[in-house]
N, C-alpha and C positions, 0 to 999 in steps of 0.2 A: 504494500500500500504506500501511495506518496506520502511526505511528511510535506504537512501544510501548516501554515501559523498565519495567524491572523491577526494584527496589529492596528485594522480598525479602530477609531472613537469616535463616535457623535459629532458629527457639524464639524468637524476638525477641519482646517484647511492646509494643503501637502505641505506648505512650507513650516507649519508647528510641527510635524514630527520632526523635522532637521533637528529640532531641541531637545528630542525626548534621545537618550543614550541607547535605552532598551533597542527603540526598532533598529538604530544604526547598529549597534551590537549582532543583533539578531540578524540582520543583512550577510554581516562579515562573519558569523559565526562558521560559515564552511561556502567551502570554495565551487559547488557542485550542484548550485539552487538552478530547476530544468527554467521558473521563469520568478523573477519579482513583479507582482501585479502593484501597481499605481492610480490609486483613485484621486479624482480631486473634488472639494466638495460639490453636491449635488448639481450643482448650481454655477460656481464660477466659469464654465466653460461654454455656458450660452450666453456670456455677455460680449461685449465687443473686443476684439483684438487689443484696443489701447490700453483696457480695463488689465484681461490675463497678462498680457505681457509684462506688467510690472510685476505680477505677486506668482505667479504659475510655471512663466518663463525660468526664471532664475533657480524656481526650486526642482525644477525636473532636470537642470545643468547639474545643481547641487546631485540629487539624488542617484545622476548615470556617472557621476565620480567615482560616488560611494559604493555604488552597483559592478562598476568596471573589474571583473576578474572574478568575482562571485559567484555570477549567475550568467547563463547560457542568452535569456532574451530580459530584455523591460517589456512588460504588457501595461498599456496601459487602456484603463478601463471604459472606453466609450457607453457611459449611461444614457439611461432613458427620462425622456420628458417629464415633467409632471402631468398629472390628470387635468389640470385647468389650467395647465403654462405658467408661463411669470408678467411682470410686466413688461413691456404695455398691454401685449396683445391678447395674452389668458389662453391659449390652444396649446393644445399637446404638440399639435405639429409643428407651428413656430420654434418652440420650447426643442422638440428632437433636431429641426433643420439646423439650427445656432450651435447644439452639442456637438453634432456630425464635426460641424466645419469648424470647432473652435478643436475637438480633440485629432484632428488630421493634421490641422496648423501645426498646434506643438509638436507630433510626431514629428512632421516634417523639420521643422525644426531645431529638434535636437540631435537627431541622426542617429546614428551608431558609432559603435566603436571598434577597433580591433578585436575585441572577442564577446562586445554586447550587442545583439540585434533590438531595434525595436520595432514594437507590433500595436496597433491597434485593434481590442480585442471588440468585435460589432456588434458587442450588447445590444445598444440602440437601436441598428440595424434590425436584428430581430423581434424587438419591441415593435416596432414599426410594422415589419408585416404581419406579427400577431396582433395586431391593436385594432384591425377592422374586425376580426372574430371573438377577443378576447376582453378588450375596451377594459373598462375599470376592474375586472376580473385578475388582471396584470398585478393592481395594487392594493395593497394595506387599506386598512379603514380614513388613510391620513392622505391618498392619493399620491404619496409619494415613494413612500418606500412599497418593495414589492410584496405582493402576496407571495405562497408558497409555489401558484405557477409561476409568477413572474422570476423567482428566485431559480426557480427549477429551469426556466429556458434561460440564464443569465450562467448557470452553472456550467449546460452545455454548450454552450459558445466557448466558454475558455475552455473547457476539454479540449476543441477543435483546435483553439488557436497554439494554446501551453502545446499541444502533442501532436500538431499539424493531421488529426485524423477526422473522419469523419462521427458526426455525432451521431449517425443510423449507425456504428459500429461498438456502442456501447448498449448495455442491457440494464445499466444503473437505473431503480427506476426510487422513488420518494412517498414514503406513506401521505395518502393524503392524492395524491396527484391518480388519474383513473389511465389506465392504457391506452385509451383514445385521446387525453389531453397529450398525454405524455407522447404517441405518434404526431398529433400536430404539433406538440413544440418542436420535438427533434426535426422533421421538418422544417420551421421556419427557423430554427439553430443552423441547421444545414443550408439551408439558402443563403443566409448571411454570411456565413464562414466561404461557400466559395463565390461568392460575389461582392464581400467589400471588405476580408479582410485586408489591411494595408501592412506592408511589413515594409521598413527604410535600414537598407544594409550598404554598407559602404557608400554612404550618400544620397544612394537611388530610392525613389517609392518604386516598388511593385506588390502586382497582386498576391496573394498565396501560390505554394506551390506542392498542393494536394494535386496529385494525378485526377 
């Protein structure tokens, strides 16, 4: 079984954990991690380029430093909208188009390194095409964070991106979730992974490279 740690807090924004010892510790702890996954909060990454590039920018340079030699890829976590957007405009859609293009930006931007790849993992993506069948079912009572499906196809997305496989090639399935949800997530998990993962190695964006 993989060893996974989860370093998660509430509403934290990337560049507080710079401060906290533990998760940097925890990074450098062994030289052999397959990905470090990178969230930033909910939120910051549908605002406008002027906005992240002061506080987002800086800490994901920070971060592929401190990642450099450690771990095999950076994933970093492209989320999903909220249920009623933000402002101005209140739509889920606005809200996912703004994350799409704020968390591709920074990939692009930060690049890779001699032995760190990075990846945009297309959570959002697959929110997206589950959200005409699945709509607030996606989320918690608070429209933001995910229900148990919404968690469930978030899951299989990094399967595909962390292990380059397909998510129809696992059997993992989640109490709670029925077999027919569970076929339409891997599904839209699958459709995202070979259609918008982004991976920036040696400079270049390209697509995935699942046969």
């Amino acid at each position: 079984n993989p060893l996974v740690v989860n370093k998660a807090i509430p509403s934290f924004l990337l560049h507080q954990h710079l401060r906290l010892a533990d998760t940097i510790e925890t990074i450098q702890s062994r030289n052999d991690w397959k990905a470090v996954i990178l969230q930033e909060q909910s939120i910051q990454l549908s605002y406008p380029k002027s906005r992240y590039s002061e506080v987002t920018l800086p800490a994901l340079f920070e971060f592929q430093r401190i990642i450099n030699g450690y771990s095999e890829n950076i994933v970093l976590y492209l989320t999903w909208g909220y249920l009623s957007g933000r402002y101005p405009e209140y739509t889920y859609t606005s809200m996912q188009q703004a994350l799409i293009g704020g968390y591709e930006d920074v990939a692009t931007n930060i690049g890779s390194t001699d032995s760190t790849v990075t990846k945009v993992s297309p959570v959002g993506y697959a929110w997206r095409l589950a959200f005409d069948e699945y709509g607030d079912k996606l989320y918690d009572n608070d429209g933001r964070h995910p229900s148990k499906l919404g968690s469930y196809l978030a899951a299989l997305v990094h399967f595909s991106t962390v292990y380059n496989k397909s998510a129809l090639e696992t059997d993992w399935r989640v109490n709670g979730v029925s077999e027919k949800h569970a076929k339409n997530l891997m599904a839209y998990a699958e459709e995202a992974f070979q259609k918008h993962l982004l991976v920036v190695e040696q400079g270049e964006r390209r697509s995935n490279t699942f046969p």
